[in-house]
Structure formats: structure tokens, C-alpha cells
C-alpha positions, 0 to 999 in steps of 0.5 A, a space after each residue: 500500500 501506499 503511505 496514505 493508505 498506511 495512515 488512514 489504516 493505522 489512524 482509523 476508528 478503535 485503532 492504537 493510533 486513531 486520530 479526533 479532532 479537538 480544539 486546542 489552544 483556540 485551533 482545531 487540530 487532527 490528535 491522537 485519542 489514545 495518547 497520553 493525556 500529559 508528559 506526566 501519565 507517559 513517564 508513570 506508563 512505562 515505569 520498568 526495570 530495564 536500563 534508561 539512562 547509562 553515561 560512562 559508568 553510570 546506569 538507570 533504569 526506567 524505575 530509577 529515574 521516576 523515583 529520583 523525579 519523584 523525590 526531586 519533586 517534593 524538593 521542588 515544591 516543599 523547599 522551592 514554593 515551585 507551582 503549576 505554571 513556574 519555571 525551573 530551568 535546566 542549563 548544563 551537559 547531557 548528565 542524567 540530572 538533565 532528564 531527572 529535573 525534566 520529568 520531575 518538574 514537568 510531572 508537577 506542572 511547572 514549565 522547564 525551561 532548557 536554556 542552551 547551554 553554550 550561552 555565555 555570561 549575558 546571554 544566561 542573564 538574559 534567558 534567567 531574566 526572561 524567563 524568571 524561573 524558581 529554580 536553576 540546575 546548572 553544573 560548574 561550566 554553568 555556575 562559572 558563566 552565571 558568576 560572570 554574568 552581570 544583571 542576572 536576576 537574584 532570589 533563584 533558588 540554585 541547585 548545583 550539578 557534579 561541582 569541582 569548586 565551592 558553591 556560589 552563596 545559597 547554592 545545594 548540590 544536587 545529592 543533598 536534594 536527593 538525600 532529603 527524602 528516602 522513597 516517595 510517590 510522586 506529589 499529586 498535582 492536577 496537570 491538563 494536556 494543554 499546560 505549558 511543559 517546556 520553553 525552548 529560546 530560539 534565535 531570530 533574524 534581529 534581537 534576543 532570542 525568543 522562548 516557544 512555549 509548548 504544551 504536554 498536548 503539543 509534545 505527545 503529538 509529535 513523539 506518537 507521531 514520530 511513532 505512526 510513521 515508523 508503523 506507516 513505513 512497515 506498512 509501506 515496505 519502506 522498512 521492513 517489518 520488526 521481527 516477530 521475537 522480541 529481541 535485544 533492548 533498543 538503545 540510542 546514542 544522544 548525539 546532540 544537545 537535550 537543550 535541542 528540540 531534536 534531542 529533547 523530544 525526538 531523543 529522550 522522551 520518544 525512548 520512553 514509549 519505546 522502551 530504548 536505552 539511551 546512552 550520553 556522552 560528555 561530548 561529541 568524539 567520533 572515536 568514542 561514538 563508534 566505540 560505544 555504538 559497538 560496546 551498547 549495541 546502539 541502534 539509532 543514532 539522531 544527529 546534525 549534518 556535522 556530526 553523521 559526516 564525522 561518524 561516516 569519516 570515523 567508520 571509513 577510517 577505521 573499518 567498522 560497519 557498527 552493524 548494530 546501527 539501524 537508522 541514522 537520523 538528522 535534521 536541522 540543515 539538509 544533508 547533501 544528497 552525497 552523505 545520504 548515499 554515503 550512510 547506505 554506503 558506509 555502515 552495514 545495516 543502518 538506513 539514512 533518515 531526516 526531517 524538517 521541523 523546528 522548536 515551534 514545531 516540536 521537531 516535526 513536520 516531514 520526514 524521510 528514511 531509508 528506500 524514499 530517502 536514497 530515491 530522493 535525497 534532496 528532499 525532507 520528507 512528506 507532512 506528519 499526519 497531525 500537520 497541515 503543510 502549505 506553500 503561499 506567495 507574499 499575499 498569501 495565497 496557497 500556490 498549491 504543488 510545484 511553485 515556490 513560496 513559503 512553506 506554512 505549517 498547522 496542527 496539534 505540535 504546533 507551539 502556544 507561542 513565544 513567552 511574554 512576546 505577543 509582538 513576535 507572535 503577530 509577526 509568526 502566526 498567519 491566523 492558524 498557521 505558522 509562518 516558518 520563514 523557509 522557501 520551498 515547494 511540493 512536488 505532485 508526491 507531497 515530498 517538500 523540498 527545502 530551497 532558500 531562507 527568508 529569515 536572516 538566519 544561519 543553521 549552523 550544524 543544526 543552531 539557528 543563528 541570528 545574522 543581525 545579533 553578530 551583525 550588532 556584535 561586530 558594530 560595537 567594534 569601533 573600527 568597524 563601520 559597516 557589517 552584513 553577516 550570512 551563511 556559506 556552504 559547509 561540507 561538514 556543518 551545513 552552513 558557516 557563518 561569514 561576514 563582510 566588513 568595512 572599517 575605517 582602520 585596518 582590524 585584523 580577523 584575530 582581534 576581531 574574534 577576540 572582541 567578539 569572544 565575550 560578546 557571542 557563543 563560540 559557534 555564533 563567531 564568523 568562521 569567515 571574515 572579509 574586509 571590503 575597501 569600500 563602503 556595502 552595496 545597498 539597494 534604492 531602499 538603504 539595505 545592505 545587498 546580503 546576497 550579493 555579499 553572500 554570492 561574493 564570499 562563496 566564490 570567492 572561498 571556491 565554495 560555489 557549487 557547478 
């Protein structure tokens, strides 16, 4: 059968995976009548022993980590005041402390906040100013940067995560939480599928980073989702059918940040249902992820561009097919087409995947793997089925299959919306649809094909850039007088970040990254600096002409394409 068939088979009335519609949020949205009601119901569903969480010589099961939330709760609410609706946010490595604050807190109906944990001092300031939250979990590379961040709000009740050094005033550690309650239930708090669980900040084009807010309803429909296209695909032939004997647990290498809406959802919390294993790293090392592919037998690896690119080089270098390895997932930036023929190529067993989504979306929106992929490799995959997908030019109207426009997005996962920014919610929101920024078009199949950007973003390695925060970065230099920052093409990242320049002293690109360096994130720094002798193009209107200036640099760095 073909996949709508697939689907409206798996999604028919008393199926597991059959679809009503409700209003949500004020839409009307396709969801799923059999999915958990909150986060909180499918944690408490799929309490097991078998093993959930192993980083280095550490190993939880399923079991472990409810009743580490559990008592974790009660510290929230008896010692912090932590309330339905607060926030408690989470900053620091993928240590299984990240996802025990998760579900502690969103078992209780507080909001976590998963703030990047490559922010720097001012950066934090202002996510913690923001988002005001209760509580903070933070570990030393964390409290290091709070300690130097000036204006950060006071009265944040702190609690600190495998330290090295003295704790900051009015700090705990973690283990002195934990050791304040023996074995407790879980605190009984109301909690209703359209309760807010999770803030994730996003870059946009100009400004500080915005908070998208999601609720329990948002984040279940896009894990069951994730579920029905991998029952959809079986059906399909697209991949084949599981065997009928159970076999050995299924296990995930965390190949990118829980702060990520990929890691957080499509990750960590699609393990539950699943019954999956996933295993974390301190950071991302080929050597060590083919290493732990092979010792954990891990089956499923989702991860940006650079870092499939890295383990394809890695396999080749040394030899191994990490056979145990059955799908291989990304997102973020597109793959080139060549990387997806080289995961078929490379790894014995493991099927090429991706999709497009983004933080808004809860991660989904298409999604592609394995036969449909390699047949069309250039594109992100067809509409989740919880999702409706259209393309419309600047007045909006839908062009329908083939031309290009921008691509619009509504349904069940689809955010609230942006904390405390309605202004930024007018500007993303087309009534029910979310204006998403991307070009692109369908073909007469549904597959959608990503081809250009609208918004001044740059998708490096899978983190969203804003061109006009490095653009504001770079002009408080005072030698530089002018400043248009875009993206060029990378092999391994996707895109890199590049800049034009034009200063009325000589600056050399080493100054500049050291100027920049308490300003931005290291991975928001221009890889590629180019210093005009004249003054930007512009158009009749006074904007810089980015295009041009982009085109330039990818000549002129021998990046262009035939």
C-alpha cells in the first residue's frame, strides 16, 4: 500500500493510533485519542526495570529515574514554593540530572525551561531574566558563566550539578536534594494536556532570542507521531517489518544537545514509549561514538549534518560497519544528497533518515528514511499526519504543488507561542498557521523540498543563528563601520557563518574574534571574515545587498557549487 493508505489504516476508528479532532489552544487540530493525556501519565506508563539512562559508568533504569523525579519533586515544591505554571530551568551537559529535573518538574506542572547551554555570561542573564524561573540546575561550566554574568536576576533558588569548586552563596548540590527524602510517590498535582511543559529560546533574524512555549498536548503529538510513521513505513515496505521475537533492548546514542528540540523530544522522551536505552556522552568524539555504538549495541543514532559526516569519516577510517546501527537520523540543515548515499554506503545495516521541523514545531513536520530517502535525497520528507503543510506567495495565497513560496505549517505540535512576546507572535502566526520563514515547494508526491531562507538566519550544524545579533556584535567594534553577516556552504556543518566588513582602520580577523569572544557563543563567531575597501552595496531602499555579499564570499572561498 501506499503511505496514505498506511495512515488512514493505522489512524482509523478503535485503532492504537486513531486520530479526533479537538480544539486546542483556540485551533482545531487532527490528535491522537489514545495518547497520553500529559508528559506526566507517559513517564508513570512505562515505569520498568530495564536500563534508561547509562553515561560512562553510570546506569538507570526506567524505575530509577521516576523515583529520583519523584523525590526531586517534593524538593521542588516543599523547599522551592515551585507551582503549576513556574519555571525551573535546566542549563548544563547531557548528565542524567538533565532528564531527572525534566520529568520531575514537568510531572508537577511547572514549565522547564532548557536554556542552551553554550550561552555565555549575558546571554544566561538574559534567558534567567526572561524567563524568571524558581529554580536553576546548572553544573560548574554553568555556575562559572552565571558568576560572570552581570544583571542576572537574584532570589533563584540554585541547585548545583557534579561541582569541582565551592558553591556560589545559597547554592545545594544536587545529592543533598536527593538525600532529603528516602522513597516517595510522586506529589499529586492536577496537570491538563494543554499546560505549558517546556520553553525552548530560539534565535531570530534581529534581537534576543525568543522562548516557544509548548504544551504536554503539543509534545505527545509529535513523539506518537514520530511513532505512526515508523508503523506507516512497515506498512509501506519502506522498512521492513520488526521481527516477530522480541529481541535485544533498543538503545540510542544522544548525539546532540537535550537543550535541542531534536534531542529533547525526538531523543529522550520518544525512548520512553519505546522502551530504548539511551546512552550520553560528555561530548561529541567520533572515536568514542563508534566505540560505544559497538560496546551498547546502539541502534539509532539522531544527529546534525556535522556530526553523521564525522561518524561516516570515523567508520571509513577505521573499518567498522557498527552493524548494530539501524537508522541514522538528522535534521536541522539538509544533508547533501552525497552523505545520504554515503550512510547506505558506509555502515552495514543502518538506513539514512531526516526531517524538517523546528522548536515551534516540536521537531516535526516531514520526514524521510531509508528506500524514499536514497530515491530522493534532496528532499525532507512528506507532512506528519497531525500537520497541515502549505506553500503561499507574499499575499498569501496557497500556490498549491510545484511553485515556490513559503512553506506554512498547522496542527496539534504546533507551539502556544513565544513567552511574554505577543509582538513576535503577530509577526509568526498567519491566523492558524505558522509562518516558518523557509522557501520551498511540493512536488505532485507531497515530498517538500527545502530551497532558500527568508529569515536572516544561519543553521549552523543544526543552531539557528541570528545574522543581525553578530551583525550588532561586530558594530560595537569601533573600527568597524559597516557589517552584513550570512551563511556559506559547509561540507561538514551545513552552513558557516561569514561576514563582510568595512572599517575605517585596518582590524585584523584575530582581534576581531577576540572582541567578539565575550560578546557571542563560540559557534555564533564568523568562521569567515572579509574586509571590503569600500563602503556595502545597498539597494534604492538603504539595505545592505546580503546576497550579493553572500554570492561574493562563496566564490570567492571556491565554495560555489557547478
Amino acid at each position: 500500500m501506499n503511505r496514505q493508505e498506511a495512515i488512514a489504516q493505522l489512524t482509523a476508528a478503535d485503532q492504537p493510533y486513531e486520530l479526533v479532532e479537538v480544539e486546542a489552544l483556540g485551533r482545531r487540530s487532527r490528535v491522537f485519542k489514545n495518547a497520553p493525556p500529559t508528559l506526566r501519565d507517559l513517564y508513570a506508563t512505562t515505569r520498568s526495570d530495564l536500563p534508561f539512562l547509562v553515561y560512562e559508568d553510570e546506569r538507570l533504569s526506567f524505575e530509577d529515574v521516576w523515583q529520583s523525579a519523584s523525590t526531586l519533586a517534593h524538593v521542588l515544591i516543599d523547599t522551592y514554593g515551585v507551582q503549576p505554571g513556574d519555571r525551573v530551568a535546566i542549563s548544563m551537559r547531557n548528565f542524567p540530572e538533565w532528564v531527572i529535573a525534566f520529568n520531575a518538574a514537568t510531572s508537577i506542572g511547572a514549565i522547564v525551561v532548557a536554556m542552551n547551554a553554550l550561552w555565555q555570561p549575558h546571554e544566561m542573564a538574559y534567558g534567567l531574566t526572561d524567563s524568571a524561573p524558581k529554580v536553576l540546575f546548572a553544573d560548574q561550566e554553568r555556575l562559572d558563566r552565571l558568576a560572570a554574568a552581570k544583571g542576572a536576576p537574584e532570589g533563584i533558588g540554585l541547585i548545583a550539578v557534579r561541582t569541582t569548586a565551592p558553591l556560589p552563596p545559597g547554592a545545594v548540590t544536587f545529592e543533598t536534594c536527593m538525600a532529603r527524602l528516602g522513597q516517595v510517590d510522586m506529589p499529586m498535582v492536577d496537570i491538563a494536556p494543554d499546560d505549558d511543559a517546556i520553553m525552548l529560546y530560539t534565535s531570530g533574524s534581529t534581537g534576543h532570542p525568543k522562548g516557544a512555549v509548548s504544551t504536554h498536548r503539543n509534545i505527545l503529538s509529535a513523539l506518537l507521531s514520530w511513532e505512526l510513521d515508523g508503523q506507516a513505513n512497515v506498512l509501506t515496505g519502506n522498512l521492513p517489518a520488526p521481527p516477530a521475537e522480541p529481541g535485544p533492548q533498543a538503545a540510542t546514542l544522544l548525539g546532540i544537545p537535550l537543550f535541542h528540540v531534536s534531542g529533547s523530544n525526538a531523543v529522550f522522551l520518544s525512548s520512553y514509549r519505546a522502551q530504548r536505552r539511551m546512552v550520553s556522552m560528555y561530548k561529541w568524539d567520533p572515536a568514542t561514538a563508534a566505540d560505544l555504538i559497538e560496546r551498547e549495541q546502539i541502534t539509532s543514532l539522531v544527529a546534525p549534518s556535522a556530526v553523521t559526516g564525522d561518524l561516516v569519516a570515523e567508520a571509513r577510517r577505521s573499518g567498522r560497519s557498527l552493524s548494530s546501527l539501524q537508522v541514522l537520523g538528522g535534521g536541522g540543515a539538509s544533508r547533501a544528497p552525497e552523505q545520504v548515499r554515503a550512510i547506505d554506503q558506509t555502515f552495514a545495516n543502518a538506513r539514512p533518515n531526516t526531517g524538517w521541523g523546528m522548536t515551534e514545531t516540536n521537531a516535526i513536520g516531514t520526514g524521510i528514511i531509508g528506500k524514499a530517502y536514497l530515491d530522493h535525497p534532496a528532499s525532507s520528507g512528506q507532512a506528519a499526519c497531525v500537520l497541515d503543510l502549505r506553500v503561499v506567495n507574499e499575499a498569501g495565497e496557497d500556490l498549491g504543488q510545484g511553485p515556490r513560496g513559503e512553506l506554512q505549517v498547522r496542527g496539534a505540535s504546533i507551539m502556544r507561542g513565544y513567552w511574554n512576546r505577543p509582538d513576535a507572535n503577530a509577526e509568526t502566526f498567519d491566523g492558524e498557521w505558522l509562518r516558518t520563514g523557509d522557501v520551498a515547494y511540493i512536488d505532485e508526491d507531497g515530498f517538500v523540498y527545502i530551497v532558500d531562507r527568508i529569515k536572516d538566519l544561519v543553521i549552523r550544524g543544526g543552531e539557528n543563528i541570528g545574522c543581525g545579533a553578530v551583525e550588532a556584535a561586530l558594530l560595537e567594534h569601533p573600527a568597524v563601520l559597516e557589517a552584513s553577516v550570512y551563511g556559506v556552504p559547509d561540507e561538514r556543518l551545513g552552513e558557516e557563518i561569514g561576514a563582510t566588513l568595512y572599517t575605517q582602520a585596518p582590524v585584523s580577523e584575530a582581534e576581531l574574534r577576540a572582541f567578539l569572544e565575550p560578546r557571542l557563543a563560540r559557534f555564533e563567531i564568523p568562521r569567515y571574515v572579509h574586509i571590503s575597501p569600500d563602503p556595502l552595496p545597498r539597494i534604492a531602499s538603504g539595505k545592505i545587498l546580503k546576497r550579493q555579499l553572500r554570492d561574493e564570499a562563496t566564490v570567492r572561498l571556491g565554495l560555489a557549487g557547478d
